[in-house]
C-alpha positions as CSV (number, residue, x, y, z in Angstrom):
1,X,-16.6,8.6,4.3
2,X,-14.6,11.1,2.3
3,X,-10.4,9.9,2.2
4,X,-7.5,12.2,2.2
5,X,-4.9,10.7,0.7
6,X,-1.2,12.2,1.6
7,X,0.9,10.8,-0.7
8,X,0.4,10.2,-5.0
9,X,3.0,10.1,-7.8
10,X,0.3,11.3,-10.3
11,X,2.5,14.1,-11.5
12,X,4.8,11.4,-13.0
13,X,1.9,10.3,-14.7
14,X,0.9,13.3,-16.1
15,X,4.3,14.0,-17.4
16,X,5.2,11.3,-19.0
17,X,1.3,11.2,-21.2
18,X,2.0,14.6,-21.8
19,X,5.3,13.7,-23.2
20,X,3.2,11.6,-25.6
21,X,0.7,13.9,-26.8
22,X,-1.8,13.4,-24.2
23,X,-3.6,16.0,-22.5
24,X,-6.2,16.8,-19.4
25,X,-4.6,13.7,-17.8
26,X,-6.3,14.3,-14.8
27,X,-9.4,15.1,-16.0
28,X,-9.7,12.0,-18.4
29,X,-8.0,9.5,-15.5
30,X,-7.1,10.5,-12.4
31,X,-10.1,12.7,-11.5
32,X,-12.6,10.1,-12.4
33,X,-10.7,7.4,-9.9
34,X,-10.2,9.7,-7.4
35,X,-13.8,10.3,-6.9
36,X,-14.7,6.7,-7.1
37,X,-12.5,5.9,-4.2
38,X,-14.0,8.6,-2.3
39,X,-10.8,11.0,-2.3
40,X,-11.7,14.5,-0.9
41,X,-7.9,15.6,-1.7
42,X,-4.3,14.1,-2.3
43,X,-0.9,15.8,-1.8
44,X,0.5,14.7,-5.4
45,X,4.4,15.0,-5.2
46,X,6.7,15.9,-7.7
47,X,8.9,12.8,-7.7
48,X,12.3,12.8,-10.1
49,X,12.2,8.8,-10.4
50,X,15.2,6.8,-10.6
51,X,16.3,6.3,-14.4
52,X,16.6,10.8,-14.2
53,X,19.2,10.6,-11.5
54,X,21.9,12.0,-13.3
55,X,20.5,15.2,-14.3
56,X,17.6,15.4,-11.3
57,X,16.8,19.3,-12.4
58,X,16.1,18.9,-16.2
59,X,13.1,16.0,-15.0
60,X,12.3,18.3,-12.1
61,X,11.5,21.4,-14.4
62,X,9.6,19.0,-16.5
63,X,7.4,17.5,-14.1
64,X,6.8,21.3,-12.9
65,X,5.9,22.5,-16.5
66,X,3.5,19.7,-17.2
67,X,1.7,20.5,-14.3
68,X,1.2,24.0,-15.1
69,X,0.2,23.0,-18.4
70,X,-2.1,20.4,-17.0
71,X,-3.8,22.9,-14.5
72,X,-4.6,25.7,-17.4
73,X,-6.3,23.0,-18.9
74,X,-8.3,22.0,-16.3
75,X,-12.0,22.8,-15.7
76,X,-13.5,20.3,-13.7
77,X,-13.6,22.6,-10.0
78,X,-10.4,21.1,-8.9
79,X,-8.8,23.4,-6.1
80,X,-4.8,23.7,-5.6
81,X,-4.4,24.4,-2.2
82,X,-2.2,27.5,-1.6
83,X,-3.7,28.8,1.8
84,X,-6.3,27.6,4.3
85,X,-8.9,29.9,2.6
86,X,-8.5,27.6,-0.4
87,X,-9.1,24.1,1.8
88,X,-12.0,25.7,3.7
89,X,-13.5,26.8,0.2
90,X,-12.7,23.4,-1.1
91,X,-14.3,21.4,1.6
92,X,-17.2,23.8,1.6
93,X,-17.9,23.0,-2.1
94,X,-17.3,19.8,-1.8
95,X,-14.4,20.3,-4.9
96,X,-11.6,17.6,-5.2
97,X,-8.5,19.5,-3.9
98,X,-4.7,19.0,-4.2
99,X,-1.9,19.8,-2.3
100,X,1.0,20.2,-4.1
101,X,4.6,18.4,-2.7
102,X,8.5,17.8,-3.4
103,X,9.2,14.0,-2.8
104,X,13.3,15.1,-2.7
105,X,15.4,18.5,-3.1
106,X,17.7,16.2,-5.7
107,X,16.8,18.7,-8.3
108,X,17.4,22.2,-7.0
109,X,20.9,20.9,-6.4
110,X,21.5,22.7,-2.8
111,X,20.2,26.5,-4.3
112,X,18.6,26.9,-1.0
113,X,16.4,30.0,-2.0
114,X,14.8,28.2,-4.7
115,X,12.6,26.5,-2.0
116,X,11.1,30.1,-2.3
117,X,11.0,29.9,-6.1
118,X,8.6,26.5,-5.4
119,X,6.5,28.0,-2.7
120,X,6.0,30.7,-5.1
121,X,4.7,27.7,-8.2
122,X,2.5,26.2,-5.1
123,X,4.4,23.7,-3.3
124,X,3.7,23.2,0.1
125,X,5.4,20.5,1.6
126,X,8.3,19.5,0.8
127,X,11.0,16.1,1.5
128,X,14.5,17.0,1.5
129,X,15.6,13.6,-0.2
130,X,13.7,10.7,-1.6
131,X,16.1,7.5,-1.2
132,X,19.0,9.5,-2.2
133,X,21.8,11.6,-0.7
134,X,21.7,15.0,-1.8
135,X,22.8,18.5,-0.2
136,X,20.5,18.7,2.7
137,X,20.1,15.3,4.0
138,X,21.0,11.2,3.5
139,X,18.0,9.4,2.7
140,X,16.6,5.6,3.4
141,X,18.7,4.6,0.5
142,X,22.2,5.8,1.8
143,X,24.3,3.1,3.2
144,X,26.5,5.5,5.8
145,X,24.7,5.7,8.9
146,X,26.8,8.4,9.8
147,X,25.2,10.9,7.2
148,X,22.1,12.7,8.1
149,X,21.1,16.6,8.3
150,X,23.5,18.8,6.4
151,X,23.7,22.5,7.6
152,X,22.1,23.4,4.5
153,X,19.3,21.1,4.9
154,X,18.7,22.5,8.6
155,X,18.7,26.2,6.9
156,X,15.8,24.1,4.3
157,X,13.9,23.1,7.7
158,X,13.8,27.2,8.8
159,X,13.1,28.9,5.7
160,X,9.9,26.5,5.3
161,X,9.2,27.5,8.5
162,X,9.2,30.8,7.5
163,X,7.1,30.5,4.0
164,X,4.3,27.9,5.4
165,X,5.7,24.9,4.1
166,X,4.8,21.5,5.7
167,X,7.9,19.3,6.4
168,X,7.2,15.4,5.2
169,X,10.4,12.4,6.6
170,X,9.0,9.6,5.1
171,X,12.4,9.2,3.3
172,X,14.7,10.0,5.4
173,X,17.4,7.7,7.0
174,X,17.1,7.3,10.6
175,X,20.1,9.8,11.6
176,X,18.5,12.9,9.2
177,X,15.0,11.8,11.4
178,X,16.5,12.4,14.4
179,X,18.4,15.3,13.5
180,X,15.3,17.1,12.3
181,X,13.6,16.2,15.5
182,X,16.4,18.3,17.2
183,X,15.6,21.1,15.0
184,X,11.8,21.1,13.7
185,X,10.0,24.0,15.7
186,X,7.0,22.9,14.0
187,X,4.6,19.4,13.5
188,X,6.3,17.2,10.6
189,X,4.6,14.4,8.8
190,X,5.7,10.8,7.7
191,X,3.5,11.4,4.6
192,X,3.4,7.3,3.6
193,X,5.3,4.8,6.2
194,X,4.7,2.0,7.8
195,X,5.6,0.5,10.8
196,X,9.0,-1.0,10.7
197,X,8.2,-3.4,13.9
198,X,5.2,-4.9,11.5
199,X,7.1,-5.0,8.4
200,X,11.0,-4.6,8.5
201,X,11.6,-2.5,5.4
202,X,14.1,0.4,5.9
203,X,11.4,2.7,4.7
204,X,9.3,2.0,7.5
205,X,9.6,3.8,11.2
206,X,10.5,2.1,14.1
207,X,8.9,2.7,17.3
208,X,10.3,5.3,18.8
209,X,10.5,7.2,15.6
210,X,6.7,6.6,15.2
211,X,6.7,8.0,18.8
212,X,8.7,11.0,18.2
213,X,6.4,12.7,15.1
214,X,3.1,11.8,17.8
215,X,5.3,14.3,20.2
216,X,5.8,16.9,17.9
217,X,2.3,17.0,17.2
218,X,2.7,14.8,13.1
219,X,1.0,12.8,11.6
220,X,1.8,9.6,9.9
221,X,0.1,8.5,6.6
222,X,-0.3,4.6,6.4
223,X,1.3,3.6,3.4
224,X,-0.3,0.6,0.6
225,X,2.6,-0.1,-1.1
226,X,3.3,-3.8,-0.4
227,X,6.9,-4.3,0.2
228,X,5.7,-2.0,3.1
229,X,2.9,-4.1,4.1
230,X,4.2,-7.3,4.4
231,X,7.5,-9.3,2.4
232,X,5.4,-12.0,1.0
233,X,1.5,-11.4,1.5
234,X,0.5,-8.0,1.3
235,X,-3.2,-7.6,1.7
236,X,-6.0,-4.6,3.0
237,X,-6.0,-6.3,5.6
238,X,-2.5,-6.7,6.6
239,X,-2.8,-2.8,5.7
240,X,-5.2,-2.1,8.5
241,X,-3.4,-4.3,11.0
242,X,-0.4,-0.9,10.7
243,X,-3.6,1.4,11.5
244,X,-4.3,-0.1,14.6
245,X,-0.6,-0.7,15.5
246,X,0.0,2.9,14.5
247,X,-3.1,4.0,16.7
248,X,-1.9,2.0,19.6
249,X,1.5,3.7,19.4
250,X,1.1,6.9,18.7
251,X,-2.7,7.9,19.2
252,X,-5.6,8.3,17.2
253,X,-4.8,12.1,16.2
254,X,-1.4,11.2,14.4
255,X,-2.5,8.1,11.9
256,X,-3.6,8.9,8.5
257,X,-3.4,7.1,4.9
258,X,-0.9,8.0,2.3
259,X,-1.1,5.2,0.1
260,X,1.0,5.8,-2.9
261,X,-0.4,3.5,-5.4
262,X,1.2,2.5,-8.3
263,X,-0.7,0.6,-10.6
264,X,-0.9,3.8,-13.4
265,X,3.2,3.9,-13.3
266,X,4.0,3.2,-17.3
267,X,6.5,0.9,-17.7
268,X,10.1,2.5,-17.9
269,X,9.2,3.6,-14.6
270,X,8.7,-0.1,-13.0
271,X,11.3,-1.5,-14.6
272,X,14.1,1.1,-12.9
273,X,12.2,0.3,-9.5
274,X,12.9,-3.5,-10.0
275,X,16.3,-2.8,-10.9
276,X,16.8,-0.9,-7.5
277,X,14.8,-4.1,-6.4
278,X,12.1,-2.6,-5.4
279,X,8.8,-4.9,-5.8
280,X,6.2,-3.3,-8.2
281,X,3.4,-6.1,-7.2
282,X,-0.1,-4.5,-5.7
283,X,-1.7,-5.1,-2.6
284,X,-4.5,-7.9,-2.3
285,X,-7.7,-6.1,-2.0
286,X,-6.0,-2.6,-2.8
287,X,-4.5,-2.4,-6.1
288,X,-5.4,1.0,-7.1
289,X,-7.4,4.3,-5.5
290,X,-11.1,2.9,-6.6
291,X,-10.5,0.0,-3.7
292,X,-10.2,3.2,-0.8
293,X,-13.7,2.8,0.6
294,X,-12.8,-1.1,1.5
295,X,-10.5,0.4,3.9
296,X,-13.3,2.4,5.2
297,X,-15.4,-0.7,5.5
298,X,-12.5,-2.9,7.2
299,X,-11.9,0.4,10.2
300,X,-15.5,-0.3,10.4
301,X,-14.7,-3.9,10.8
302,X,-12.9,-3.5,13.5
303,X,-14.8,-1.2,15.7
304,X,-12.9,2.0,14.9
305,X,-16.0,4.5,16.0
306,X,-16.9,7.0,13.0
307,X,-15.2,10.3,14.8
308,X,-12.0,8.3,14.8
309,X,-12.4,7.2,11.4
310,X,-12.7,10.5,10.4
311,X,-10.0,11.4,12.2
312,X,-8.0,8.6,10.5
313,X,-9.1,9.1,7.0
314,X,-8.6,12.9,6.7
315,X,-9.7,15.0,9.8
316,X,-5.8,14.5,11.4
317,X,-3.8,15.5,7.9
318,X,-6.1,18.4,7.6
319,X,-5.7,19.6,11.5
320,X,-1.3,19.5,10.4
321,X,-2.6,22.0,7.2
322,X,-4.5,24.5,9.6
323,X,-1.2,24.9,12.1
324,X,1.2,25.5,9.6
325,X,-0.2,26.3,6.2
């Protein structure tokens, strides 16, 4: 069983080797893993990580150009995702695709038409904020409860609209999610959350939340990072007890995977997350994407019926790229 998975920091990755010397990242690492773990496509975010905070556009527009660099290397049939005529071809030819993402605005620093500027370089969905605040939203990391959607970030939410672009809330705090359910005309995603109810991590959704993106018609990708998991023993199959409380909650046609593994993050990069106390341990039984067909094994496990784990592992992510790609 072939795995979409909606949520990867490889960019990060990429940059940072690149820094270094290194090239065809992808094709030398990441392509190799991918295909072991049975990955038909990822959405790989452009993520400014914590230590670049105080100057969020100069990491931004280096993550961007070692991606372009990256790709004119490339020659191994990998498909960037631009339109539905490049999935369809991409699932026809059974090629590796990518989807290309913004985990955070931090770094176009409220220049609302430079969302068209991205769509233009391929980006096609896009998170107003990671943990911060910035100029179009408050995100899981802001202590005012009070903050949420800015008028600018609403204007964000229409000109994506407009272009195609999918809207992802995994990061939001919980008064920017319920202000973009007031104004979202079209499905959103929570590209890699958990259930809060399972695993009380502000990151994670609470019920009605959950409920709310199985409404307008989302999908929510289930998320491996532990602290998500569980706060002392994260393990697969903790992991899969969210896919069947997700399931329960909000349906079979709004749970996917967005696992947002870690174990290739260098060093500098871990070390700011544990500052910001954020645990950098793996998940028992799924450390890194080679693991991803035990999950398929464990759905089978528990008498998930193949249509739905199609559905699960890419069929429901896909079905969000065909209404508003």
């Amino acid at each position: 069983m072939l795995v979409f998975d909606c949520h990867s920091d490889i960019w990060c990755d990429v940059a940072n080797k690149r820094k270094k010397g290194v090239k065809r990242v992808l094709s030398s690492f990441h392509i190799p893993r991918l295909k072991k773990g049975n990955i038909c496509g990822v959405n790989a975010a452009v993520w400014v990580e914590p230590q670049y905070s105080k100057n969020p556009t100069k990491r931004m527009l280096e993550i961007l150009g070692s991606i372009s660099e990256e790709l004119m290397e490339l020659d191994d049939g990998l498909v960037i995702v631009r339109n539905l005529n490049d999935l369809y071809r991409a699932i026809q030819e059974q090629n590796l695709f990518i989807i290309l993402s913004m985990e955070g605005l931090s770094g176009i620093e409220g220049n609302l038409s430079f969302i068209t500027t991205l769509y233009k370089l391929g980006i096609r969905i896009i998170s107003l904020t990671w943990n911060e605040e910035n100029p179009f939203a408050a995100g899981a990391g802001c202590n005012d409860p009070q903050k949420g959607l800015t008028a600018l970030g609403k204007e964000a939410i229409k000109k994506m609209k407009e272009l195609g672009i999918i809207l992802d809330v995994s990061h939001l705090n919980e008064k920017s999610f319920w202000d973009v359910c007031e104004v979202a005309e079209k499905p959103f995603i929570a590209s890699h959350s958990n259930s809060y109810r399972l695993c009380p991590n502000k990151r994670n959704l609470k019920d009605e939340q959950i409920k709310a993106i199985a409404a307008k018609g989302g999908v929510i990708g289930i998320n491996a990072w532990p602290e998500f998991i569980h706060s002392s023993d994260p393990t697969l199959e903790r992991m899969i007890d969210q896919v069947e409380y997700m399931v329960e909650l909000a349906g079979i046609d709004h749970v996917g995977f967005g696992f947002d593994f870690c174990d290739y993050l260098d060093d500098q990069i871990k070390n700011n997350l544990q500052k910001d106390k954020i645990p950098t341990k793996k998940t028992e039984g799924l450390e890194d994407v080679t693991q991803v067909p035990a999950v398929v094994k464990e759905l089978e496990k528990r008498g998930f019926k193949p249509a739905d784990i199609e559905k699960i592992c890419k069929g429901n992510f896909l079905r969000i790229f065909k209404e508003v790609l």
